[in-house]
N, C-alpha and C positions, 0 to 999 in steps of 0.2 A: 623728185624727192619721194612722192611715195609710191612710184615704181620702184625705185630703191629697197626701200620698207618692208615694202608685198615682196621684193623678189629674199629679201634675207629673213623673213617669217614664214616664206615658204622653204628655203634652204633648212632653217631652223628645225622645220615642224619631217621635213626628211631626215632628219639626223634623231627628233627625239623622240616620235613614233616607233623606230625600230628598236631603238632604246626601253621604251615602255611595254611592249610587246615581248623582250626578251625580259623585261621586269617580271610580266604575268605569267610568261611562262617560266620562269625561275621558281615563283611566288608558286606556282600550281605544280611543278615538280617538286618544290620542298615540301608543300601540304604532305601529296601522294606519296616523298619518302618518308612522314612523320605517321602516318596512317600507315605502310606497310611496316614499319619498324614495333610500333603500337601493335598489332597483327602479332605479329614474330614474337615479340614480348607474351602475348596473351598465350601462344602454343608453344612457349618454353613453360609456363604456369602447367598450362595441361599435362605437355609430356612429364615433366617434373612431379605433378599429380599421380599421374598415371603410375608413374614407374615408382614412386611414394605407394599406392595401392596395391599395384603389382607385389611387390616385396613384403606387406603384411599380408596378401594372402596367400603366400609363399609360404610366410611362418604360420599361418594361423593352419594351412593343410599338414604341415610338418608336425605342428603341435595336435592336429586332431587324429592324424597318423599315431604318434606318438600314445597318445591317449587312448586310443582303441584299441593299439597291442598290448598297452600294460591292464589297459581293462580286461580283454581276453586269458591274458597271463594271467591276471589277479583270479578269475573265477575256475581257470584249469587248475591253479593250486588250492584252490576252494576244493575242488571238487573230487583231486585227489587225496588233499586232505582229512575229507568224507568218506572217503574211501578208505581210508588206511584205518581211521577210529571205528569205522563201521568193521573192517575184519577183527581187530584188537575187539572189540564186545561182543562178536558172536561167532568168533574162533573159541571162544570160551565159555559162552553160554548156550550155544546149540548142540543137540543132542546129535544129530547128522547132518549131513550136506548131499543132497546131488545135483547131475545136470537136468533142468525140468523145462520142457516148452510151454509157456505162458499164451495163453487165449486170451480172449475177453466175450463178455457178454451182456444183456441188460434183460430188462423187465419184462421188453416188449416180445410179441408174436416173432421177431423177427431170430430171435434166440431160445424163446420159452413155450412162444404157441400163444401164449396169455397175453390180453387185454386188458386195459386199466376198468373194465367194467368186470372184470372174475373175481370171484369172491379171494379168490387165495393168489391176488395178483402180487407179485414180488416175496411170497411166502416160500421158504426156502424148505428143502428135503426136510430140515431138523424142525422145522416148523417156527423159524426165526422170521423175520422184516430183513432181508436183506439191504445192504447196506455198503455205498460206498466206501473203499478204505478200510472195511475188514473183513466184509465176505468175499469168502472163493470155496470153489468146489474143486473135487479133488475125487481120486479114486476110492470105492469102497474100504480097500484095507487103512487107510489114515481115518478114526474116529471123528465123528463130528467133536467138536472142539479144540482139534488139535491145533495149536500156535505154532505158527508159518512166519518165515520172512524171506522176503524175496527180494534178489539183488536187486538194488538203482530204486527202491522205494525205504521211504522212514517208517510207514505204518507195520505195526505188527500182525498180521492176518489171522481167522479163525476159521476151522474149515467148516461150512455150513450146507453144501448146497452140494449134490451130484448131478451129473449128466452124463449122458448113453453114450458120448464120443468122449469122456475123461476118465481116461484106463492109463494105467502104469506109473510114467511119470510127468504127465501132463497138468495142466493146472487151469480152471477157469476162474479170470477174474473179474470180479463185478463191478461195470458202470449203470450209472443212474440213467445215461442216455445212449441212442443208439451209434450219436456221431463218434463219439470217444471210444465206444469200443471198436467202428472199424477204423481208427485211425491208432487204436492202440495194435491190432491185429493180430499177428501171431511170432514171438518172439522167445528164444535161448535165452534161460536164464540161471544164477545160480540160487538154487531152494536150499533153507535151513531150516530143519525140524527143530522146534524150541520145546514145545512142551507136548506131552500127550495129554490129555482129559487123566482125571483124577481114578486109579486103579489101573491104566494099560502105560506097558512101559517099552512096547514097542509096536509098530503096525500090523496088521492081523495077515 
C-alpha cells in the first residue's frame, strides 16, 4: 500500500512540476511583457513630447523670422521716411548743394600733431573748443561760421577748423576720438550750404 502511495506522489509530482515550471515561466513572461509594454508607453510620452517641442519651435523660429523682417521693414521705412523729410526741409532751406568727400579727424597727434599737454590742444583755426557734432573744417573760400549739413547726419555743422589736405570740395569732420574717426573714414557725401556768417552771401 504504500508502494502504491509513493509510486502515484511520484507520478503526481511528474505531472505538477512541469505544470509549475510552465506557471513561472508564464508568470516571468507576462512580468517581462508588462515591463516592455510600460517601456513602450514611456517612449510614446517622449516621441509625443518631442514632436509637441518640435512644432513649437518650428513656430517659435517662423515667428522669430517673421519678426526680424518686419523689424528690418519697419526701420528701412524709418529711414526712408528720414529721408524724404530731410530733403522736403533742406530742398528749401539751403542756399546750395554739392557732391563733397567727407574725412574725419580728432584732437590727437595722429590728425593735428597736437597733444592733450598743448596749450591750444583741440583749439580750432577760428579759435573755437572744437566740438563733436558741429565742427568740421572746410576749405578756405567757405567763411568760418558758415552752417553745413551733411547727408545721413541730423546735426547742423559750423565750419570752424581748416586743414592743408581740405581744398575744394572736401570736408573734415570732427571726432572726439581717434577710433571713430578711422572707422568713420573717408566717405561721398551730399553737402548743403545753409547759411553764410552774417555780411557774405556767397563763398569767396
Amino acid at each position: 500500500m504504500k508502494k502504491v502511495v509513493k509510486n502515484m506522489l511520484f507520478s503526481a509530482a511528474l505531472v505538477t512540476v512541469p505544470i509549475l515550471y510552465s506557471l513561472h515561466v508564464y508568470q516571468n513572461s507576462n512580468n517581462q511583457l508588462k515591463i516592455i509594454q510600460k517601456q513602450l508607453r514611456e517612449q510614446q510620452k517622449l516621441i509625443k513630447y518631442l514632436k509637441q517641442e518640435i512644432g513649437q519651435n518650428k513656430e517659435y523660429i517662423k515667428n522669430s523670422e517673421q519678426s526680424i523682417k518686419e523689424q528690418y521693414e519697419q526701420r528701412f521705412n524709418d529711414i526712408e521716411k528720414k529721408i524724404d523729410e530731410f530733403n522736403k526741409k533742406y530742398n528749401k532751406e539751403y542756399l546750395y548743394s554739392f557732391e563733397g568727400v567727407v574725412t574725419a579727424y580728432s584732437p590727437y597727434e595722429e590728425s593735428t600733431g597736437k597733444s592733450p599737454d598743448d596749450p591750444d590742444f583741440k583749439v580750432t583755426a577760428s579759435g573755437t573748443i572744437a566740438t563733436q557734432g558741429r565742427t568740421i573744417a572746410m576749405d578756405q573760400r567757405f567763411p568760418f561760421g558758415t552752417l553745413v549739413k551733411i547727408e545721413g547726419f541730423n546735426e547742423v555743422f559750423r565750419v570752424e577748423d581748416r586743414g592743408s589736405k581740405i581744398k575744394g570740395n572736401r570736408i573734415d569732420l570732427y571726432f572726439e576720438n581717434v577710433e571713430d574717426a578711422v572707422k568713420f573714414g573717408k566717405q561721398k557725401r551730399k553737402i548743403y550750404v545753409i547759411k553764410f556768417p552774417k555780411g557774405v552771401d556767397k563763398p569767396n
